[in-house]
C-alpha positions as CSV (number, residue, x, y, z in Angstrom):
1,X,24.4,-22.9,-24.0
2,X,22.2,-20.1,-24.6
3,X,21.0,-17.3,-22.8
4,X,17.6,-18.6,-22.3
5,X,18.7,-21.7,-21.1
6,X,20.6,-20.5,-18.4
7,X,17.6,-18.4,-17.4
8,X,15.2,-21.2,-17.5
9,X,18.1,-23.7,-15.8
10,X,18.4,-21.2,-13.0
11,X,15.1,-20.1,-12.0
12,X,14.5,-23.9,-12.0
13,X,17.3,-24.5,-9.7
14,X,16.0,-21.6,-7.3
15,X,12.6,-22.4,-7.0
16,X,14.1,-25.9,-6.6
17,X,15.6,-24.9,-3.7
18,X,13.2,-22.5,-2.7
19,X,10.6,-25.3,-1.9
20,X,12.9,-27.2,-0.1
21,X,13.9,-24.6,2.3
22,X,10.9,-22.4,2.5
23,X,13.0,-19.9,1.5
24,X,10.9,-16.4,1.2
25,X,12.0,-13.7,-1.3
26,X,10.9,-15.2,-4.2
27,X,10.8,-12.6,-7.0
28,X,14.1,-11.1,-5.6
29,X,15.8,-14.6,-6.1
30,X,14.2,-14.9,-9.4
31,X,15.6,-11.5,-10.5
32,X,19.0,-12.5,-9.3
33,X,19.1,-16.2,-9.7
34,X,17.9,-15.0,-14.0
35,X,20.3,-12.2,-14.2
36,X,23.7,-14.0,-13.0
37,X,23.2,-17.3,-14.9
38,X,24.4,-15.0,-17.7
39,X,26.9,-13.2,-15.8
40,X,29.8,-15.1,-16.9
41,X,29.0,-15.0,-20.6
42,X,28.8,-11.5,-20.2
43,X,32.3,-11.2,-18.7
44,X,34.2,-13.3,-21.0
45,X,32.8,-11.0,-23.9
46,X,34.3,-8.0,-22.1
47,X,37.7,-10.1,-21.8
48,X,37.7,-11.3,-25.4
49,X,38.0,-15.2,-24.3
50,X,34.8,-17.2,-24.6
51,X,34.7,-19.4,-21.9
52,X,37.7,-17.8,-19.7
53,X,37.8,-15.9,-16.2
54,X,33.9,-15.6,-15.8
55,X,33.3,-19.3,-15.7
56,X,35.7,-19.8,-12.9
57,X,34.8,-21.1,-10.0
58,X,36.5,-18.4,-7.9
59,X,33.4,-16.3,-8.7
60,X,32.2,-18.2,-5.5
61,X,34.6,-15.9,-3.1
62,X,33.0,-12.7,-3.8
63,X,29.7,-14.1,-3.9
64,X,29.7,-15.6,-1.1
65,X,31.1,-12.6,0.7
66,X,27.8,-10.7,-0.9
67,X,25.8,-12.8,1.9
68,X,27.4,-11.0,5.1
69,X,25.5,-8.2,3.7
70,X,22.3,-9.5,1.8
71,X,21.9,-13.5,2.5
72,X,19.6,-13.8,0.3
73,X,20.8,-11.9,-2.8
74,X,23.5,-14.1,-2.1
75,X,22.2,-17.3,-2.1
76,X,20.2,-16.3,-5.3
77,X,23.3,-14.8,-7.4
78,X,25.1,-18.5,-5.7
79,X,22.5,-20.7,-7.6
80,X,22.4,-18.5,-10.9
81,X,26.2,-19.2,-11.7
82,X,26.7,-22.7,-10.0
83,X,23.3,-23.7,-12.7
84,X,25.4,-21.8,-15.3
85,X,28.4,-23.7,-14.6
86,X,26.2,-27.1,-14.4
87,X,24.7,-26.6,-17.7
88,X,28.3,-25.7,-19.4
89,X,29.9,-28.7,-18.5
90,X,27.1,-30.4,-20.1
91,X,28.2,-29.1,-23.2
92,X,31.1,-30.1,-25.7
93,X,33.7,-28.2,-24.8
94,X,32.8,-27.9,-21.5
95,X,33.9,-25.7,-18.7
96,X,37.2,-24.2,-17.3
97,X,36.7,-24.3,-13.3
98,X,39.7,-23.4,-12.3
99,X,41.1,-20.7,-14.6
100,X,43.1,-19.0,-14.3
101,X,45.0,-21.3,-12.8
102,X,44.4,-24.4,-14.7
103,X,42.9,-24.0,-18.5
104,X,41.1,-27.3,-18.5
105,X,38.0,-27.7,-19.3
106,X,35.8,-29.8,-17.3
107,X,33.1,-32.1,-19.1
108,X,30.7,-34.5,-18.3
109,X,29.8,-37.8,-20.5
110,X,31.8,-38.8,-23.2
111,X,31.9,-36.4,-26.2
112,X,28.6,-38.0,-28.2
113,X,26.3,-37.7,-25.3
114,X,27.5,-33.9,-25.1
115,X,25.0,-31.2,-25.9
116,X,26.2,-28.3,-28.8
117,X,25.2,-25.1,-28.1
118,X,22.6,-24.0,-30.7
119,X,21.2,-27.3,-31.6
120,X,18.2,-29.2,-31.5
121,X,19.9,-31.0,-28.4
122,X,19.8,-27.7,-26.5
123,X,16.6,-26.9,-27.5
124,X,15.3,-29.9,-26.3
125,X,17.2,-30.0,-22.8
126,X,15.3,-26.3,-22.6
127,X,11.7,-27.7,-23.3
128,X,13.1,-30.7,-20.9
129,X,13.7,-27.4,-18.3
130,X,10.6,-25.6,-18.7
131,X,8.4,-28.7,-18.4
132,X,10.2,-29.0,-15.0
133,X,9.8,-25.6,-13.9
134,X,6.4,-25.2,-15.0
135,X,5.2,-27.5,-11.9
136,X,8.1,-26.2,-9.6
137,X,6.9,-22.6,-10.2
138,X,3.2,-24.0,-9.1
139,X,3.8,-25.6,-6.2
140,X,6.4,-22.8,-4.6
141,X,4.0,-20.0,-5.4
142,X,0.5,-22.3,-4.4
143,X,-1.2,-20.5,-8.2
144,X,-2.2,-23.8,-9.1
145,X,-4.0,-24.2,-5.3
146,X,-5.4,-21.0,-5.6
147,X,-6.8,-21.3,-9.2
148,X,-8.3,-24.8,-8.2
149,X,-9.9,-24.0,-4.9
150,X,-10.6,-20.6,-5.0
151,X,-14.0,-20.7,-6.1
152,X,-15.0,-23.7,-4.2
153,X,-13.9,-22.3,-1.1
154,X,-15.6,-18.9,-1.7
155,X,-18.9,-21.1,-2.1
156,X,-18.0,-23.1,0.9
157,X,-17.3,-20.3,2.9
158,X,-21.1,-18.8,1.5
159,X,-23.0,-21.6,2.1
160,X,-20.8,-21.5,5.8
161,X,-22.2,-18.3,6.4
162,X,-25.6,-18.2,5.3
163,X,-25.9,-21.3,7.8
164,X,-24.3,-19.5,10.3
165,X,-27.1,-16.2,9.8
166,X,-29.8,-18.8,9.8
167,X,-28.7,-20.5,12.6
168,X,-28.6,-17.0,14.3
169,X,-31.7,-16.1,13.4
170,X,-33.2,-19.2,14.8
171,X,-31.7,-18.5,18.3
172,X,-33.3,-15.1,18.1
173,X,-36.8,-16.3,17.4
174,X,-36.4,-19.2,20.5
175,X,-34.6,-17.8,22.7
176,X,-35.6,-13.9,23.8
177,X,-34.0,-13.4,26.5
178,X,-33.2,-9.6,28.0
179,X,-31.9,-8.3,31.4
180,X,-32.0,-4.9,32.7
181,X,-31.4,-3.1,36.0
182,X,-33.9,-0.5,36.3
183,X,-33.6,2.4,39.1
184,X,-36.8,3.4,40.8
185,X,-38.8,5.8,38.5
186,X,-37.9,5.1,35.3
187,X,-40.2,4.4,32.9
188,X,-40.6,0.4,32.6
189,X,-41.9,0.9,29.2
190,X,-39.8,-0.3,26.9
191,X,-40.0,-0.8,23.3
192,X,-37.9,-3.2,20.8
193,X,-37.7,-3.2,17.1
194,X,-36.8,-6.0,15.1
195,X,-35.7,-6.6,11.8
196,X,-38.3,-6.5,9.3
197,X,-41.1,-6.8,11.8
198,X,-43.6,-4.6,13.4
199,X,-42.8,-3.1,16.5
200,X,-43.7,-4.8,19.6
201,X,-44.2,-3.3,23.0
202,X,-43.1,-5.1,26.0
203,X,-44.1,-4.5,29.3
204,X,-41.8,-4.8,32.2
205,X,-43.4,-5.7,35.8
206,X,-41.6,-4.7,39.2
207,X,-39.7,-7.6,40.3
């Protein structure tokens, strides 16, 4: 298939798993998860055989070793080729797993329900993909939460508060209540200021 189906098919596949595992590093697994799915493509050009060493499955060895240094580069460059692999043998000719050991290519369906690179099929199969990931990509990264209740909450959140300052304010008016511990000779005349009313002058008596 093509280059941007890969992409598409492996992001999906991420993010899939992403959700599922509440897996954190999101844009780095994106990033890795996008580039890889066209790794082997890009090796069999530099080797001259389209569909040779860099769709074998031994690609798993050294990727998985990545993980004892990076886990999850790892598991991100692990789902970009096993999605590139998936999609292949979706395709008519296929996929050759275990080259170069065995140069057989592995298929799925028989050869009429088979996708052609390049054709409408494929193009279809990648509308199919991003009608999948357009969802996935909402729910893992909560945009579609965030665009929908932002602005409510912001106004719940206002209205909260404004009832929380009148409530407030209402305590204050009720209930004014002060305490003080006064040494002998000091002056007991005392004056309080409040908030956009005149200034009142209390009196405190000798207990």
């Amino acid at each position: 298939m093509r280059d941007y189906t890969h992409i598409a098919g492996a992001i999906l596949l991420f993010l899939t798993f992403a959700y599922l595992t509440n897996f954190s590093n999101l844009l780095i697994g994106i990033f890795f998860a996008g580039w890889i799915s066209v790794f082997p493509d890009i090796i069999d050009k530099l080797t001259g055989k389209h569909r040779g060493i860099g769709h074998s499955i031994f690609w798993l060895i050294p990727f998985t070793i990545i993980g004892f240094w990076d886990l999850p580069i790892a598991v991100a460059i692990i789902i970009g080729f096993l999605s590139h692999i998936f999609l292949d043998i979706l395709t008519t000719h296929g996929c050759p797993l275990l080259y170069p050991l065995q140069d057989t290519d592995f298929v799925c369906f028989n050869r009429k329900r088979r996708i052609k690179t390049g054709t409408n099929q494929e193009k279809a199969a990648f509308i199919f993909i991003l009608l999948l990931l357009v969802p996935v990509l909402l729910f893992t990264t909560n945009i579609g939460s965030f665009w929908g209740n932002s602005e409510e909450q912001n106004l719940v959140f206002a209205a909260s508060q404004d009832t929380q300052n009148s409530s407030n304010n209402d305590v204050v008016k009720n209930n004014f209540n002060l305490n003080f511990e006064l040494d002998q000779g000091v002056n007991k005349k005392i004056t309080v200021k409040k908030v956009s009313e005149n200034e009142t002058t209390i009196l405190v008596d000798d207990i």
